[in-house]
N, C-alpha and C positions, 0 to 999 in steps of 0.2 A: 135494541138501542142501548141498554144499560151494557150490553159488553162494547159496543161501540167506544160509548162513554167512558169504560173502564181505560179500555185500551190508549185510547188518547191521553188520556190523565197517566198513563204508566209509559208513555214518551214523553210528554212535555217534563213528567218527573227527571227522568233520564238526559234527557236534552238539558235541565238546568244543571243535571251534575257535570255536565262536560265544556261548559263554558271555560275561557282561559282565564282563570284567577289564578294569579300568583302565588303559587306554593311557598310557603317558608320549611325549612329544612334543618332541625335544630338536631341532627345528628353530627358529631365530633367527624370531622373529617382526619384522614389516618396523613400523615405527613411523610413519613416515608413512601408511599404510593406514588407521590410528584416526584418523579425524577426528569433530567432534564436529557433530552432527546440528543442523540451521540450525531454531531456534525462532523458528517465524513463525505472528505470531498478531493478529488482526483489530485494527484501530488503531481507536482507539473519536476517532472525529472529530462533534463534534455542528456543524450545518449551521445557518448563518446568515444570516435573510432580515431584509428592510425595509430594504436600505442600496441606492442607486446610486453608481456612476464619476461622480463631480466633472467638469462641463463644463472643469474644465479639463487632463485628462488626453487624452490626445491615444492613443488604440488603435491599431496599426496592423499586428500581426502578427495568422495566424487566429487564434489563441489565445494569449493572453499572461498569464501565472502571476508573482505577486507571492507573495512569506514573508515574512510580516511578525511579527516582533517588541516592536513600541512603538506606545504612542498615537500619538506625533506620526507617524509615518510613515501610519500608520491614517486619522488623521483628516485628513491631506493628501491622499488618497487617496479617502475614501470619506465619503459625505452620508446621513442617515438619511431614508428614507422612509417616514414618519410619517402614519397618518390616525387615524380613531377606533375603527379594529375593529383596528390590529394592534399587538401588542405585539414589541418591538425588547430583545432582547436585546444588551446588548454584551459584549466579548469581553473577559476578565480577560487583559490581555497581560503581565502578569508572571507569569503561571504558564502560559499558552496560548502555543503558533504560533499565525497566521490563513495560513491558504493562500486567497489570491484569485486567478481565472481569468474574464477577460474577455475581449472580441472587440471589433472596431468594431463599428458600429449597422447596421444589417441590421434590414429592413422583412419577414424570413420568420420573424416571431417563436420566434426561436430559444431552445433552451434546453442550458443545460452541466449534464451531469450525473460526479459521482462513481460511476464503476464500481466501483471499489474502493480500498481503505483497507489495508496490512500494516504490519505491523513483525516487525522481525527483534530478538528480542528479548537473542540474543547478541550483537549488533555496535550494536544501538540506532539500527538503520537503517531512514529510513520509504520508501513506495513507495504513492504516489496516481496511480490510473489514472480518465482522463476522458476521457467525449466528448460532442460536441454536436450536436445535431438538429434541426433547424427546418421549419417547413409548408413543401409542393412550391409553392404559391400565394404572392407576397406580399401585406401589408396597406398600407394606407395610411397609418400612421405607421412611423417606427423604433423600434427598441429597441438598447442596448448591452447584450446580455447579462452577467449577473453570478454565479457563484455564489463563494460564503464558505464557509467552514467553519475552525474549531477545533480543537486536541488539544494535552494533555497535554505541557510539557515536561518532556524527563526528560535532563537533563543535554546531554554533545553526542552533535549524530546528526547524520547526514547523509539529505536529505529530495529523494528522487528524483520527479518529475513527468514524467507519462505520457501523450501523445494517443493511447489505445486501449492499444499495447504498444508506441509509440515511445515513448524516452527524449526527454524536451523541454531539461527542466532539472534543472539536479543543485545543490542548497546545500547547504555547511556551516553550520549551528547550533549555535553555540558556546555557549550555556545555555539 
């Protein structure tokens, strides 16, 4: 009976240590520990087709990335390809970037695609990852591959470009 007894008295001990009293906590808490969680969120880029590279642009890295902000630089740069079934969009570049990504002319008809599109919505930092792919066979004409796309400007940001998950090129975008 007396270990009965004990035993009971060495829970109810235990039992009163684990009730919820609120703890106070007088240790200095470290302020650099709080950082503020990186909001990154899908960069809505719309894709723009019917233009080619102006014969007079000369490509000569594998991949070579233009930002362009202005007509004039736009239409130095790129020619609409126009027939009767397609409609051509153009880019409002007073409110839009253009991110262009070309190659020289390569006869394995290749094509550049946008992997991915983010923004960091705390820093207003963008981050476009691409690659590009062409048939194991070549054809008997060339092509300079081209893709275009658009977004949203939103003040400055700095606008990272990506071959897969290399860094290529890095701008500043001052409005």
């Amino acid at each position: 009976m007396l270990k009965f007894t004990v035993a009971i008295s060495c829970l109810l001990f235990l039992l009163a240590g684990c009730q919820n009293n609120p703890q106070h906590h007088t240790e200095d808490i470290d302020s650099t520990l709080a950082t503020i969680p990186e909001a990154i969120s899908q960069l809505d880029v719309t894709p723009l087709s019917g233009y080619f590279v102006k014969n007079t642009i000369q490509v000569k890295d594998s991949l070579t990335f233009w930002v362009i902000d202005n007509q004039q630089t736009f239409d130095s740069l790129f020619g609409y390809a126009k027939t009767m079934n397609n409609t051509i969009i153009a880019p409002d570049l007073g409110t839009n970037v253009v991110v262009a990504v070309t190659m020289p002319a390569t006869s394995y008809n290749t094509q550049i695609s946008l992997l991915s599109a983010t923004l960091n919505t705390n820093t207003n930092n963008a981050e476009l990852h691409f690659s590009a792919a062409g048939n194991p066979a070549p054809s008997s004409s060339t092509i300079v591959p081209l893709w275009l796309g658009s977004f949203p400007k939103s003040g400055p940001m700095e606008i990272k470009l990506y071959i897969g998950n290399h860094l290529a090129m890095k701008v500043h975008e001052k409005e």
